[in-house]
DOMITOR-589948 format. One record per residue: residue in three letters; x, y, z of N, C-alpha, C in turn. Coordinates in steps of 0.2 Angstrom, whole numbers, padded with zeros to 4 digits, always signed. Layout:
REM residues N
ALAXYZXYZXYZ;...
END
This chain:
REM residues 259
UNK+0428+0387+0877+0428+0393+0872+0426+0399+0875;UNK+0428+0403+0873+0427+0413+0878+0427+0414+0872;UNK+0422+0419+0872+0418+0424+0869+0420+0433+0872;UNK+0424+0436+0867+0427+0443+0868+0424+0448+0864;UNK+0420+0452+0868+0417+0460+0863+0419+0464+0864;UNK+0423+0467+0859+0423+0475+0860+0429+0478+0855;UNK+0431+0483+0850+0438+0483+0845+0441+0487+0850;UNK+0442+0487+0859+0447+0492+0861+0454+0487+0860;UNK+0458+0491+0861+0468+0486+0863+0466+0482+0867;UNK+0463+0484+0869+0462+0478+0877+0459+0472+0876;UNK+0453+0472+0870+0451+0467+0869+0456+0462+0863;UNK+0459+0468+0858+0462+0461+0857+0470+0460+0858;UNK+0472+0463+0864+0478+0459+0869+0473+0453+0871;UNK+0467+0454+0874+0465+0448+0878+0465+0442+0872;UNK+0462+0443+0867+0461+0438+0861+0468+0435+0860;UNK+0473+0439+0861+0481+0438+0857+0482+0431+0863;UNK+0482+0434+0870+0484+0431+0877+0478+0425+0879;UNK+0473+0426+0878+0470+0420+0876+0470+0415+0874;UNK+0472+0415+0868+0475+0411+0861+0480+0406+0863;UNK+0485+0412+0867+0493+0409+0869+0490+0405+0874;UNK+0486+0407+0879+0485+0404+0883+0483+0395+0884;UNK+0479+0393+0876+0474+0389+0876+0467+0389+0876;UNK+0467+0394+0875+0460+0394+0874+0457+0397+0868;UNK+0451+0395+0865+0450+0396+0860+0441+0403+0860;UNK+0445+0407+0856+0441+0412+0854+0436+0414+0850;UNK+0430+0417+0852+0425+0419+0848+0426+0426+0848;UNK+0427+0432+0843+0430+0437+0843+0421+0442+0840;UNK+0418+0446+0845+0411+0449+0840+0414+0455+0839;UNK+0414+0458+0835+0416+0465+0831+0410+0468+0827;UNK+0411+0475+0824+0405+0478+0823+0408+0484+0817;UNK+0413+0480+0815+0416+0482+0807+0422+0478+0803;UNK+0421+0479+0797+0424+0474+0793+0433+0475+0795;UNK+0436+0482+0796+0442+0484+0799+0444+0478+0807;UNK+0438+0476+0811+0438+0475+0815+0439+0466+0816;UNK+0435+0464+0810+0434+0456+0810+0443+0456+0808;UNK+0446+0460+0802+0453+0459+0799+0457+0460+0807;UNK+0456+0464+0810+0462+0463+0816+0460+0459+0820;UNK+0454+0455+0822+0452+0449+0823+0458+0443+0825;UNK+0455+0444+0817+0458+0438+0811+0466+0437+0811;UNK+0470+0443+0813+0478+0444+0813+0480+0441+0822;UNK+0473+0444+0827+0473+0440+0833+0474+0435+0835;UNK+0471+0432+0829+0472+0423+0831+0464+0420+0834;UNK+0460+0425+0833+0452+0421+0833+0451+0417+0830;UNK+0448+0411+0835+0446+0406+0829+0439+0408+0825;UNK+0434+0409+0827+0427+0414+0824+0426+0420+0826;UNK+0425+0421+0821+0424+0430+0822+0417+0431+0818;UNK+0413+0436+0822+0405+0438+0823+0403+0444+0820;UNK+0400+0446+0814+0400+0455+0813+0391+0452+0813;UNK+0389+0451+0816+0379+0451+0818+0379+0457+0822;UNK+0373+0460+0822+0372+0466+0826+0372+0459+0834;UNK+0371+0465+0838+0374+0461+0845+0367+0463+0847;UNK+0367+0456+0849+0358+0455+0853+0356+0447+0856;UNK+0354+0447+0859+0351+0441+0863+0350+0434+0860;UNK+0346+0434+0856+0344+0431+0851+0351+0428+0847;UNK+0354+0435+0845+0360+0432+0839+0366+0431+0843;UNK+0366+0429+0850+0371+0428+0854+0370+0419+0855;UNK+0363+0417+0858+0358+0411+0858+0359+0409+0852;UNK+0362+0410+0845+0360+0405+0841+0367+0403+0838;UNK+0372+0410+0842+0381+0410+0841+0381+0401+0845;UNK+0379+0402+0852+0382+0396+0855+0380+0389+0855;UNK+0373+0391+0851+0368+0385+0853+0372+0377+0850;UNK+0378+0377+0845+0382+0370+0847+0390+0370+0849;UNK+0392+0376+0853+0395+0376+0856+0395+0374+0864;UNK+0401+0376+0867+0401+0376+0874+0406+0382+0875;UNK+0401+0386+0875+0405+0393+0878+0405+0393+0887;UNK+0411+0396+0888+0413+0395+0895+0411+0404+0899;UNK+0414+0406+0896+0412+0414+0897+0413+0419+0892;UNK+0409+0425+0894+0410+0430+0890+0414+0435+0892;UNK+0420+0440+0889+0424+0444+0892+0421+0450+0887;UNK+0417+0456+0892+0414+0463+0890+0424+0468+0889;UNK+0425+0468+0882+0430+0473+0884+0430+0479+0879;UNK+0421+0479+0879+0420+0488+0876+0422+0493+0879;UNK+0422+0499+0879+0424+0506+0883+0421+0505+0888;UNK+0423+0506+0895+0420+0506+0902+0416+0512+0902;UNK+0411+0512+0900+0402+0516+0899+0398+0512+0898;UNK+0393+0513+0902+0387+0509+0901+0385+0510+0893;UNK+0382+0505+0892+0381+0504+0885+0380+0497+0882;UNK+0372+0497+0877+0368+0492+0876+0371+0486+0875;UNK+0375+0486+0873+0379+0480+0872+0381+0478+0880;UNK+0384+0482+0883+0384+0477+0889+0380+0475+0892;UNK+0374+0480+0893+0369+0478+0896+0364+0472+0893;UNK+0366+0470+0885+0362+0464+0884+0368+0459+0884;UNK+0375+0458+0887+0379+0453+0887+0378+0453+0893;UNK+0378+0457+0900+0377+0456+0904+0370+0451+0906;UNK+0365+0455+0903+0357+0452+0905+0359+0443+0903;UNK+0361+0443+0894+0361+0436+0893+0365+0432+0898;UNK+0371+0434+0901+0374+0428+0903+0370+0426+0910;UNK+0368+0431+0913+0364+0430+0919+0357+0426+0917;UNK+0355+0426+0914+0349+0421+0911+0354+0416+0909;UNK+0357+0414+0904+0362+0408+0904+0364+0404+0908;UNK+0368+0408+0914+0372+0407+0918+0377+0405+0916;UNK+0382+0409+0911+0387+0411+0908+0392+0418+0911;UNK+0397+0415+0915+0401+0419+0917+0403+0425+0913;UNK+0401+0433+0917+0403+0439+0912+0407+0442+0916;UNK+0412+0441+0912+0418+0448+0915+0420+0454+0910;UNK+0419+0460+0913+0418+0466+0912+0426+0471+0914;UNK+0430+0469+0907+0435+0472+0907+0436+0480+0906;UNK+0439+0484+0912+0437+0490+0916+0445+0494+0915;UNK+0445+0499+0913+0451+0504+0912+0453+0508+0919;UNK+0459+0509+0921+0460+0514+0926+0457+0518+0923;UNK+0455+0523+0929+0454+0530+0928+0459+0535+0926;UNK+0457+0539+0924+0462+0546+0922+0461+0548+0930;UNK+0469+0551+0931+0472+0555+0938+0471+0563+0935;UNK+0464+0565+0935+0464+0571+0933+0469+0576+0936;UNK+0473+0581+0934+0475+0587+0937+0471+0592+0941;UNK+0473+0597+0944+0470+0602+0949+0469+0608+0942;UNK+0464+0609+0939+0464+0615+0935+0458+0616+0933;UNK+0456+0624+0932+0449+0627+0930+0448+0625+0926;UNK+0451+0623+0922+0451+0624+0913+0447+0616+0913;UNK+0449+0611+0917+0445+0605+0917+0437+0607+0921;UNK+0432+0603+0915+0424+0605+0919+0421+0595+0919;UNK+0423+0594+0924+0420+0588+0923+0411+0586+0924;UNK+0409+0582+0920+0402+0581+0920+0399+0574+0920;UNK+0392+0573+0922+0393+0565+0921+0387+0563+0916;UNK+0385+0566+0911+0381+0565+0907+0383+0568+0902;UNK+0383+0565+0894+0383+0569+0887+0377+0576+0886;UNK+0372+0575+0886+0370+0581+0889+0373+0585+0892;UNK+0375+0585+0898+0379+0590+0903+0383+0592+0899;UNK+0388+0588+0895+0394+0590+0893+0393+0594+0886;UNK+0387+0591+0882+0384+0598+0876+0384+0603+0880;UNK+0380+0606+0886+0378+0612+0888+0383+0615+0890;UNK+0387+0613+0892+0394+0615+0895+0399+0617+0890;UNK+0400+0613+0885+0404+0614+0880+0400+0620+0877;UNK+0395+0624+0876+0390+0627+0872+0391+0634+0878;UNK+0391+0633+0885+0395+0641+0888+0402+0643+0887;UNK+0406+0640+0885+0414+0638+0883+0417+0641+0877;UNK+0414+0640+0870+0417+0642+0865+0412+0641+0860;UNK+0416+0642+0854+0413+0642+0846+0414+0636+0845;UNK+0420+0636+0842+0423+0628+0842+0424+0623+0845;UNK+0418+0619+0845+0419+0612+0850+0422+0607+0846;UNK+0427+0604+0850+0432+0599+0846+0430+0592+0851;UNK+0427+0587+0846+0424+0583+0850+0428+0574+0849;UNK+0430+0574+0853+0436+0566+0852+0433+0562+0857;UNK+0427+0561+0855+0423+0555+0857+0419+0552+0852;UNK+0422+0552+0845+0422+0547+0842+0413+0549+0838;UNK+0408+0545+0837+0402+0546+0835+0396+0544+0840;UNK+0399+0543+0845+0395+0539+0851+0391+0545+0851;UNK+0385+0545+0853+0380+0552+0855+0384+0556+0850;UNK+0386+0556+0845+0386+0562+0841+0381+0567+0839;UNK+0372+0563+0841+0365+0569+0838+0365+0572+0846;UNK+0368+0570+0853+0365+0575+0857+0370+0581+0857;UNK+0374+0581+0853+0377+0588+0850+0375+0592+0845;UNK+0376+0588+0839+0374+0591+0833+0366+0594+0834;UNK+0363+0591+0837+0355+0593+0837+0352+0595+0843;UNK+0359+0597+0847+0357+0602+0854+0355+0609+0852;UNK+0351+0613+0854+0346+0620+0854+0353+0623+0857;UNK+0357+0621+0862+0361+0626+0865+0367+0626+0859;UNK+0370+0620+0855+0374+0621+0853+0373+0625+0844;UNK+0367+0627+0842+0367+0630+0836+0369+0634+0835;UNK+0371+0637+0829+0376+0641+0828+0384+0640+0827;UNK+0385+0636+0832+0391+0633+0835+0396+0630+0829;UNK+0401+0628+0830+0405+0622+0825+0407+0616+0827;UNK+0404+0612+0824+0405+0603+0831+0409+0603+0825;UNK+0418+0600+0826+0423+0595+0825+0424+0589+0827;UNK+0422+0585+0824+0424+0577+0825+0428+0574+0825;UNK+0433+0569+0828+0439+0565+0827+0436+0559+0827;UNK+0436+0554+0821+0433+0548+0821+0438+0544+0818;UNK+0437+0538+0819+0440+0533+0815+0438+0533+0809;UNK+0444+0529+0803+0443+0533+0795+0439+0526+0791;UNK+0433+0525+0794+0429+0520+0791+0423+0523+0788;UNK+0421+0518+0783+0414+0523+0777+0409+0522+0783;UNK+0407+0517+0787+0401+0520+0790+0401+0525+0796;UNK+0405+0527+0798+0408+0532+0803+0409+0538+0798;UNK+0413+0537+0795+0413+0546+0791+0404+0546+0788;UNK+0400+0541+0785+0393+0542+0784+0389+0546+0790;UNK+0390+0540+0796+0384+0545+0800+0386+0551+0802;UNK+0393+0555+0800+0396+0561+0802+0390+0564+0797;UNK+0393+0562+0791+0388+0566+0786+0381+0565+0785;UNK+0379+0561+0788+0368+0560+0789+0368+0566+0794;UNK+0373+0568+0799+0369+0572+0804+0374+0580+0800;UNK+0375+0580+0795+0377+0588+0790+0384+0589+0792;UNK+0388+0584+0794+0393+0588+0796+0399+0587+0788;UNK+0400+0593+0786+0406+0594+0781+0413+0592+0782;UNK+0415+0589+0775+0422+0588+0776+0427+0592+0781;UNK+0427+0599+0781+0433+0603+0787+0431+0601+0792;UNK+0425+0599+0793+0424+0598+0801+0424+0587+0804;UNK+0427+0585+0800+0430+0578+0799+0436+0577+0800;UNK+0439+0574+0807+0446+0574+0807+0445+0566+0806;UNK+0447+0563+0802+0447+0553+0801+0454+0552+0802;UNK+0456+0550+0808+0462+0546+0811+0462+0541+0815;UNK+0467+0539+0813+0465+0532+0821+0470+0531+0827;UNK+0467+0532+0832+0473+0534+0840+0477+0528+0841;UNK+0480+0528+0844+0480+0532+0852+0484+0539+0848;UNK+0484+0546+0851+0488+0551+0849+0491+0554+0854;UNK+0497+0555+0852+0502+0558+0857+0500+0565+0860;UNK+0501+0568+0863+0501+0575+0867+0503+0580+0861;UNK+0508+0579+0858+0511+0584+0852+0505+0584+0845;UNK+0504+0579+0844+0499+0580+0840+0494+0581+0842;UNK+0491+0578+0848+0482+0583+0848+0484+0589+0849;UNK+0490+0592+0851+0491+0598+0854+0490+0604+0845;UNK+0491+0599+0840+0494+0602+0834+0487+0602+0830;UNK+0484+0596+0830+0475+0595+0830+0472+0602+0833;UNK+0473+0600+0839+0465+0606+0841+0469+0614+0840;UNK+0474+0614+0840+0477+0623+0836+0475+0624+0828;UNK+0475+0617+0826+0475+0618+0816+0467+0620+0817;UNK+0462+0617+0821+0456+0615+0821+0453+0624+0824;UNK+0458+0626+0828+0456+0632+0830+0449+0630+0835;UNK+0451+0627+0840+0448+0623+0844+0445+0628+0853;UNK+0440+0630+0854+0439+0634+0858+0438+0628+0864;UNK+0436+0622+0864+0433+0619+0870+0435+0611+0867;UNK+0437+0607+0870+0438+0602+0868+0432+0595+0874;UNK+0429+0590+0870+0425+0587+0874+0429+0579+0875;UNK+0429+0576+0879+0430+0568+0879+0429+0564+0883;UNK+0429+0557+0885+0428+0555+0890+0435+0551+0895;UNK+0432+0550+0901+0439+0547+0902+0438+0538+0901;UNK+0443+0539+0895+0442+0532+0893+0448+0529+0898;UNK+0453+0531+0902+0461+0531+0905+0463+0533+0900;UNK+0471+0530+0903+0475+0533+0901+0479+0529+0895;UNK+0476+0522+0895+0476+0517+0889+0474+0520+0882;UNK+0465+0524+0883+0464+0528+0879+0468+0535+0877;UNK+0473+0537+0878+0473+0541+0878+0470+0549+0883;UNK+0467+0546+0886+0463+0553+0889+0470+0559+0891;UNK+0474+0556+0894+0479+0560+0898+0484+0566+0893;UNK+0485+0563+0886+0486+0565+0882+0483+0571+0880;UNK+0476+0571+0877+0472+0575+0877+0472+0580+0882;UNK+0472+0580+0888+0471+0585+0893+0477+0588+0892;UNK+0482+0585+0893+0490+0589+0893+0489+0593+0887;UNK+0488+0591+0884+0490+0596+0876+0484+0602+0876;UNK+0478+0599+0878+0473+0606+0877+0475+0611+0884;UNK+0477+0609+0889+0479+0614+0894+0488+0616+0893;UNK+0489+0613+0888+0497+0617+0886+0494+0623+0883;UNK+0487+0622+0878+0485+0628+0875+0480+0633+0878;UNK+0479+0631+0885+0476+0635+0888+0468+0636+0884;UNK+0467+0629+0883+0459+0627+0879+0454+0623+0886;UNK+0449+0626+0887+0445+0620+0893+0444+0615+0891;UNK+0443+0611+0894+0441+0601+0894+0435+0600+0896;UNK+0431+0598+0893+0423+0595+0896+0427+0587+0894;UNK+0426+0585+0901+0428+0576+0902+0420+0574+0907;UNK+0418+0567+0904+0412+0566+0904+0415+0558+0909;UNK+0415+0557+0914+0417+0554+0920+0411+0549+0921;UNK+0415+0542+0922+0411+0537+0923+0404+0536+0928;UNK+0398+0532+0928+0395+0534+0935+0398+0525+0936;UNK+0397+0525+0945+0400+0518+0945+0396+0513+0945;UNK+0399+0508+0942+0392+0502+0943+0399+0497+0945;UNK+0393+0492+0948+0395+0485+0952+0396+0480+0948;UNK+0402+0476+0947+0402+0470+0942+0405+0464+0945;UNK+0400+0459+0944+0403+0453+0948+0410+0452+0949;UNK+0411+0453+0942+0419+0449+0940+0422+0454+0936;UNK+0425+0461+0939+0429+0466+0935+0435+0463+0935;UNK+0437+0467+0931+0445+0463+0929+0449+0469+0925;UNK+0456+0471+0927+0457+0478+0924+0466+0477+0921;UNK+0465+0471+0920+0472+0469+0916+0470+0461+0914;UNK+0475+0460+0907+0473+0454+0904+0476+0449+0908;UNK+0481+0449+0912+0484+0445+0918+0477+0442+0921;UNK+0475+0448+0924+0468+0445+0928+0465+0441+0927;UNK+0463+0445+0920+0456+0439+0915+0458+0436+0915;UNK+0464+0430+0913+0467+0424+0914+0465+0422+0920;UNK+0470+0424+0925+0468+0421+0931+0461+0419+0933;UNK+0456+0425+0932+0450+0424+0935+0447+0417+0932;UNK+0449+0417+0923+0445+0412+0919+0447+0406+0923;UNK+0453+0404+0923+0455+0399+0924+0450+0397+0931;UNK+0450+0401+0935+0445+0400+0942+0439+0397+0943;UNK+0436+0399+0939+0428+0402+0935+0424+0392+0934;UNK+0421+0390+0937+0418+0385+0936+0414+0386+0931;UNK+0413+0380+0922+0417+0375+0926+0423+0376+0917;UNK+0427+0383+0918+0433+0384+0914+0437+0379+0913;UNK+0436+0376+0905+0442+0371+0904+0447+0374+0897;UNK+0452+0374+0900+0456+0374+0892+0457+0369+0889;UNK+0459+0372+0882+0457+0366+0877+0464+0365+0875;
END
């Protein structure tokens, strides 16, 4: 049994490829939207607990989990670092499914940073209108930056109640609300941050699976600068940067059996 976290495509291609493969899935998600695509993936159990140690220990305790495949956004982030810590205490194989990088272009208008912070401050010498397509992740080190008052944060979020809520816990108003769900083409963000009247657009490089590429093409057809917030790199035992691989590795992985 393998244990898959994360709602990106990638995790649930692996759940879909898993499934064909023979093997049987625990799918942990973190919305109701997410258990339903889940569900369509062919997971046999699907998990909406908040994600923690404890509610991970009590997931397997009469199972025989074989390993865990990490396929949230490749950004450090609590969740990896407590599926990471558990399986090392476990001694449960963790593989940390990892995105190419974006092939940035040669251009002014791109300001790369390697901290959300940096990239509020930045965004905050650049324009009025921050147009921000990174979702709600760190959405208070903007809305409640000293540099950025006065300012107008635009949000691009998925169109779920508790995502458009914490837009609105931290003041932000329906016009400054974009609720869609990606990947999005180059002609429509290009059509977004024009409607939006978009001075500086922020994101990170999630690749080009994420869409990152897209986003840059379009805000540099409109001659708008880019704060991209660039990975820092960390070491992982067992990275894996396509769903081919994950197989292969599990299948390697003592003491991996299919079922």
């Amino acid at each position: 049994m393998v244990l898959v976290v994360g709602n990106t495509s990638e995790g649930r291609q692996l759940i879909r490829s898993l499934c064909h493969a023979g093997y049987q899935i625990i799918a942990w998600t973190n919305s109701t939207y997410g258990e339903h695509l889940a569900q369509q993936d062919g997971a046999s159990i699907i998990v909406t607990n908040p994600l923690t140690e404890d509610n991970l220990t009590s997931l397997v305790k009469d199972k025989k989990l074989e390993a865990i495949i990490d396929a949230t956004l490749p950004y450090p982030n609590q969740e990896s670092r407590i599926l990471e810590n558990w399986c090392q205490h476990n001694k449960i194989s963790y593989l940390r499914f990892l995105r190419a990088e974006t092939q940035l272009p040669h251009d002014k208008l791109i300001h790369q940073v390697k901290t959300w912070e940096e990239a509020a401050r930045t965004a905050a010498k650049l324009g009025n209108t921050i147009f921000l397509t990174t979702g709600t992740n760190n959405l208070e080190v903007f809305v409640k930056n000293p540099a950025l008052k006065g300012k107008r944060i635009v949000v691009r979020v998925l169109p779920e109640h508790r995502v458009i809520k914490k837009c609105q816990d931290f003041g932000l108003t329906p016009r400054e609300i974009v609720a869609m769900q990606g990947p999005f083409s180059k002609d429509l963000n290009r059509i977004l941050f024009k409607t939006f009247k978009a001075d500086v657009i922020v994101t990170r490089d999630a690749g080009p699976s994420g869409g990152t590429d897209s986003k840059i093409s379009a805000a540099l057809a409109l001659k708008i600068p880019v704060v991209i917030i660039k990975r820092p790199v960390i070491k992982y035992r067992y990275p894996v940067y396509s769903v081919e691989e994950a197989i292969a590795l599990l299948r390697k992985i003592s003491p991996l059996k299919e079922v």
